[in-house]
C-alpha positions as CSV (number, residue, x, y, z in Angstrom):
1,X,5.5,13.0,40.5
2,X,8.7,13.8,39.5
3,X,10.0,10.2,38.8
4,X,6.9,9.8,37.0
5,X,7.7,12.9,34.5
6,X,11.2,11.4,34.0
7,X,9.9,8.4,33.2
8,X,7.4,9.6,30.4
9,X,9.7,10.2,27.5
10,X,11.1,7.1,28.5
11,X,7.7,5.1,27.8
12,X,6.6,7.1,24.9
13,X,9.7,6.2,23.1
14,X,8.8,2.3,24.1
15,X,5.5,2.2,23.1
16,X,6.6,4.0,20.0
17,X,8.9,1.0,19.5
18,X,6.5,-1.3,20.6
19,X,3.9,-0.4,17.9
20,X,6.9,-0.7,15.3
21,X,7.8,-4.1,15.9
22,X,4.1,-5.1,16.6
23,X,3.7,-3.9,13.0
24,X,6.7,-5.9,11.3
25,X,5.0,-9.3,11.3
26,X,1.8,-7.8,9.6
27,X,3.8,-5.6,6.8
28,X,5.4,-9.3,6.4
29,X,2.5,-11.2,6.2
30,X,1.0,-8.9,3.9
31,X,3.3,-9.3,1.5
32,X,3.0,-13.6,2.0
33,X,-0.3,-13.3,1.5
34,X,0.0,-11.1,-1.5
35,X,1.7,-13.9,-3.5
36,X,-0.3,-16.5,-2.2
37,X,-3.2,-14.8,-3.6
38,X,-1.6,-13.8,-6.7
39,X,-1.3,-17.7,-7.7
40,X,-4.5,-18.9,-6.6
41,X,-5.9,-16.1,-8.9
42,X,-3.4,-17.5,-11.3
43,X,-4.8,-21.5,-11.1
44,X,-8.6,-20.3,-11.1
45,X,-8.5,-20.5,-14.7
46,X,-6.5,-23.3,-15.3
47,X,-7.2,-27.1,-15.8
48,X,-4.9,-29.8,-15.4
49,X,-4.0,-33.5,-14.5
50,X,-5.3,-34.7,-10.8
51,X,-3.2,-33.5,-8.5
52,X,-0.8,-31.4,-10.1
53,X,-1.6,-27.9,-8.8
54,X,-4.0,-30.2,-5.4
55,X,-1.1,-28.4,-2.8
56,X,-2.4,-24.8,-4.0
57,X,-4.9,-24.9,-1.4
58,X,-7.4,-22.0,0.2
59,X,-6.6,-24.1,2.8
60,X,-2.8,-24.0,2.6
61,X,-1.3,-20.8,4.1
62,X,2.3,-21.8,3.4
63,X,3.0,-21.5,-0.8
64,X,6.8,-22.5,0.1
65,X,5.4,-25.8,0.3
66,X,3.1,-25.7,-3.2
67,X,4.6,-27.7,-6.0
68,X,6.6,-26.3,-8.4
69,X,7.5,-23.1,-5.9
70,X,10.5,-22.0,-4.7
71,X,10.8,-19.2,-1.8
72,X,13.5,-16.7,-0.7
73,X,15.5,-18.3,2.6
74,X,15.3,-14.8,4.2
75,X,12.2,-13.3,5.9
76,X,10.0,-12.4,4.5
77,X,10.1,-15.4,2.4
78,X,8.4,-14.1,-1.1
79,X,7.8,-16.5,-4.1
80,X,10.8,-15.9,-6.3
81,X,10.6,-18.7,-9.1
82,X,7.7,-20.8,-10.6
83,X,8.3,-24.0,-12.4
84,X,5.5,-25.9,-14.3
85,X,7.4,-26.9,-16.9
86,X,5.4,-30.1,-18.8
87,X,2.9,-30.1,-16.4
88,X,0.1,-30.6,-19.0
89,X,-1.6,-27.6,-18.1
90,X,-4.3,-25.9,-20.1
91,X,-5.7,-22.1,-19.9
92,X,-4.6,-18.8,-20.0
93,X,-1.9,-17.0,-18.0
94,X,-3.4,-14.6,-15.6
95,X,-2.3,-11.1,-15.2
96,X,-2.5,-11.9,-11.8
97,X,1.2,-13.5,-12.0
98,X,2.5,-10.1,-12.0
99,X,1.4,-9.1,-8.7
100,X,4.7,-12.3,-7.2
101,X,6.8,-8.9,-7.2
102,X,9.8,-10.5,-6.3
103,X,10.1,-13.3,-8.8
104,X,13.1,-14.1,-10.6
105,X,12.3,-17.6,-12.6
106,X,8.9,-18.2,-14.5
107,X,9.5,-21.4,-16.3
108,X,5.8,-22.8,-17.9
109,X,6.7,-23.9,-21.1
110,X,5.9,-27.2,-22.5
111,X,2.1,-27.4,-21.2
112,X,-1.3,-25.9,-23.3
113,X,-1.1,-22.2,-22.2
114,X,-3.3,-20.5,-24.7
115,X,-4.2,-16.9,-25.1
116,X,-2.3,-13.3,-24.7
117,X,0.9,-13.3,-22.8
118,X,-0.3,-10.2,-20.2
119,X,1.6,-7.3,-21.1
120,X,2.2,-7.1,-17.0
121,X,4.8,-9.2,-16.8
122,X,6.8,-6.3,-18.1
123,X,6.3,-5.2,-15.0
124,X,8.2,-7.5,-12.8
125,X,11.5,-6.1,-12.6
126,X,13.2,-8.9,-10.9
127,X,12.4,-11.5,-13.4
128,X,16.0,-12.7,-15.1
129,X,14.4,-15.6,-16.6
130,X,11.3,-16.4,-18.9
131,X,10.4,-19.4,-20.3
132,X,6.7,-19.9,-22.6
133,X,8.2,-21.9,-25.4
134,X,6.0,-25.1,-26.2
135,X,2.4,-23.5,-25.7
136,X,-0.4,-21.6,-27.9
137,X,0.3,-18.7,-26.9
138,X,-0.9,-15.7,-29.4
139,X,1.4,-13.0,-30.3
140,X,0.6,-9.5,-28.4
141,X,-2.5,-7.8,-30.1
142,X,-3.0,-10.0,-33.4
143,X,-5.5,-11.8,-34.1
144,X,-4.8,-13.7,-37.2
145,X,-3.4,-17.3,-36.8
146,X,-0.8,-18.5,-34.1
147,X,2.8,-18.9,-35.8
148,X,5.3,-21.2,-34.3
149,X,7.5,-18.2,-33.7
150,X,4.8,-16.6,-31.7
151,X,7.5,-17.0,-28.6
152,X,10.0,-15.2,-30.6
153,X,7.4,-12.5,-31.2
154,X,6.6,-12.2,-27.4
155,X,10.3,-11.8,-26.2
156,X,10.7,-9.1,-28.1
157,X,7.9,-6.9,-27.1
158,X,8.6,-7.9,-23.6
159,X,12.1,-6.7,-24.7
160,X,11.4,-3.8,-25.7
161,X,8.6,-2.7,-22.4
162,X,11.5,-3.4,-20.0
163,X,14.1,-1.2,-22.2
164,X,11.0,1.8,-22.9
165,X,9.1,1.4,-19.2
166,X,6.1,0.7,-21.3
167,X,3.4,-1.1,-22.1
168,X,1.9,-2.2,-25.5
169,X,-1.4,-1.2,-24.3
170,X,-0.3,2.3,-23.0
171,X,-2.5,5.5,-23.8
172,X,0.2,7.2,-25.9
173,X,-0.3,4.6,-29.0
174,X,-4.1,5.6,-29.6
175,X,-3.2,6.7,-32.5
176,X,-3.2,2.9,-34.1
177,X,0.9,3.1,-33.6
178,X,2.3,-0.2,-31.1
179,X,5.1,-0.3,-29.0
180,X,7.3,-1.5,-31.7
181,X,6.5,1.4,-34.2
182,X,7.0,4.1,-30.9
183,X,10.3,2.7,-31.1
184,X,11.4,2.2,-34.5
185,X,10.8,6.0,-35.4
186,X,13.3,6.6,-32.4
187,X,15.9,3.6,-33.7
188,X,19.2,4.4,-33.5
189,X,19.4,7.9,-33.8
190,X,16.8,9.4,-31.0
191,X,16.6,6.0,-28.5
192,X,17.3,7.8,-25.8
193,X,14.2,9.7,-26.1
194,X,12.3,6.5,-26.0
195,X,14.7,4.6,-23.3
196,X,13.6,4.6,-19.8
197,X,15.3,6.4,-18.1
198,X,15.9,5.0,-14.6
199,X,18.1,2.6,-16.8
200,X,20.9,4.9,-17.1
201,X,20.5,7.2,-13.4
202,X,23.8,8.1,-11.8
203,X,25.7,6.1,-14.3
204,X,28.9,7.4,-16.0
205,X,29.5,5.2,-18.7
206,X,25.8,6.1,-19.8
207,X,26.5,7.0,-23.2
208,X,29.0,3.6,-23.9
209,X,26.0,1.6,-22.4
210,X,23.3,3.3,-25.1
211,X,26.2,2.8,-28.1
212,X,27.7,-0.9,-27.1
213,X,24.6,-2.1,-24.8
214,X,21.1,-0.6,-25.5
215,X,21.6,0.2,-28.7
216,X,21.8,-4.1,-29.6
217,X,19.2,-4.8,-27.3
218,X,16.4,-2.8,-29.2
219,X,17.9,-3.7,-32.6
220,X,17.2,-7.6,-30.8
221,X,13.4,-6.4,-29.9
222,X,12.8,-4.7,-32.7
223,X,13.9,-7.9,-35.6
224,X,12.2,-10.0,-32.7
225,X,8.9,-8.4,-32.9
226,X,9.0,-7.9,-36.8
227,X,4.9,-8.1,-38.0
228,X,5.9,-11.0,-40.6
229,X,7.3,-14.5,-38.6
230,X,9.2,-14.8,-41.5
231,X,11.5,-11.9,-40.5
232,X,11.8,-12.7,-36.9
233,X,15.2,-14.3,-36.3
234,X,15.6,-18.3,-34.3
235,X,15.5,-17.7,-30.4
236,X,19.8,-19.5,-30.9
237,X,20.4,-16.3,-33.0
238,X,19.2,-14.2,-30.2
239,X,20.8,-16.3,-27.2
240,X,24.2,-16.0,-28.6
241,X,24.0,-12.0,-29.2
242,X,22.6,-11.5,-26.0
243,X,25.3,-13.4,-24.3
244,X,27.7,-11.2,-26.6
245,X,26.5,-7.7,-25.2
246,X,26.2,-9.3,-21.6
247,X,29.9,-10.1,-22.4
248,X,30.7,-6.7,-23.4
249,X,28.8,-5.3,-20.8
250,X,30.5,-7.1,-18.4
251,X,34.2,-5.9,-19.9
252,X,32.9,-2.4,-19.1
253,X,32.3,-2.8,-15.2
254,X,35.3,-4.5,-14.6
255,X,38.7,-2.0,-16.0
């Protein structure tokens, strides 16, 4: 009896164990299966050349191996870029696409994507790079005529929700106001009151980042999502002052 009563902690603290590791592999496969699910809802609506999109199966558990898919080497392996570029593609992108939490790359330009670009994919904070040039893709919430700088358009509210935390379709613009109006009336003067904040948490050089970093980036989303394509500026112009304030940014981590 009294072996057995030393003994007990002993297996409690096993079995505790045991359950935790036992539960690993699911909590893994979970998330697997979340991104597999995420682009099969993303192909239901699409239409393509034979073959193209034949490896995303139902009855292919592996999406490491679906074309155009590129996986993390470490476990669990999540989907962390899509490429689809000039795959002559038609339909709309799904909302669905943000639920592959852990993607970095979404390249589908140069196909027939056509509809909204889902205000979602503001939501996938991972992403570092976003490519839906080449399509017919309409600008967030207008309904008149696509213009050919319809991408330029999109950038720059997706700009803007990753700077602000929101969406163009959140609550607070009921008032017939859009994410780019929430923000003008803030521009430059007040941005911090419209800047998420989690940007700037437990950094020192907050303020030098809002002047010489923030500041340029919602001037960028704000010319970018201007109501007339005429006023929009060319994606080069944008490139080359992006890569400036990455530059400057960069100067500032590094003294």
């Amino acid at each position: 009896m009294a072996s057995s009563v030393v003994l007990f902690p002993g297996i409690v603290w096993f079995l505790c164990l045991f359950c935790f590791l036992c539960s690993l592999p699911l909590a893994i496969c979970n998330e697997t299966e979340n991104d597999r699910q995420a682009l099969l809802c993303f192909k239901s609506r699409l239409s393509g050349p034979a073959g193209v999109l034949a490896s995303w199966s139902n009855t292919s558990l592996d999406v490491c191996d679906w074309h155009g898919i590129t996986c993390s080497t470490v476990s669990p392996r999540r989907v962390i870029e899509l490429d689809l570029n000039s795959e002559g593609i038609s339909g709309p992108i799904s909302p669905c696409i943000a639920n592959l939490t852990s993607l970095k790359r979404l390249q589908l330009s140069n196909n027939n994507f056509n509809g909204g670009i889902p205000s979602k994919l503001g939501l996938l904070s991972r992403l570092r790079e976003l490519n839906l040039s080449k399509n017919t893709l309409e600008e967030y919430g207008m309904s008149a005529e696509i213009s050919t700088k319809g991408d330029v358009y999109s950038f720059g509210v997706l700009l803007l929700q990753m700077i602000t935390g929101r969406s163009p379709t959140d609550k607070n613009f009921s008032d017939g106001a859009s994410l780019h109006e929430f923000v003008h009336r803030a521009f430059p003067n007040n941005i911090c009151d419209v800047v998420d904040q989690t940007m700037l948490e437990d950094d020192s050089n907050a303020q030098e980042i809002i002047k010489n970093c923030v500041i340029p980036l919602v001037r960028i989303g704000l010319s970018c999502s201007m109501t007339s394509p005429k006023e929009r500026p060319d994606m080069g112009q944008v490139s080359t002052e992006i890569l400036r304030i990455k530059h400057v940014a960069s100067r500032m981590y590094v003294r």
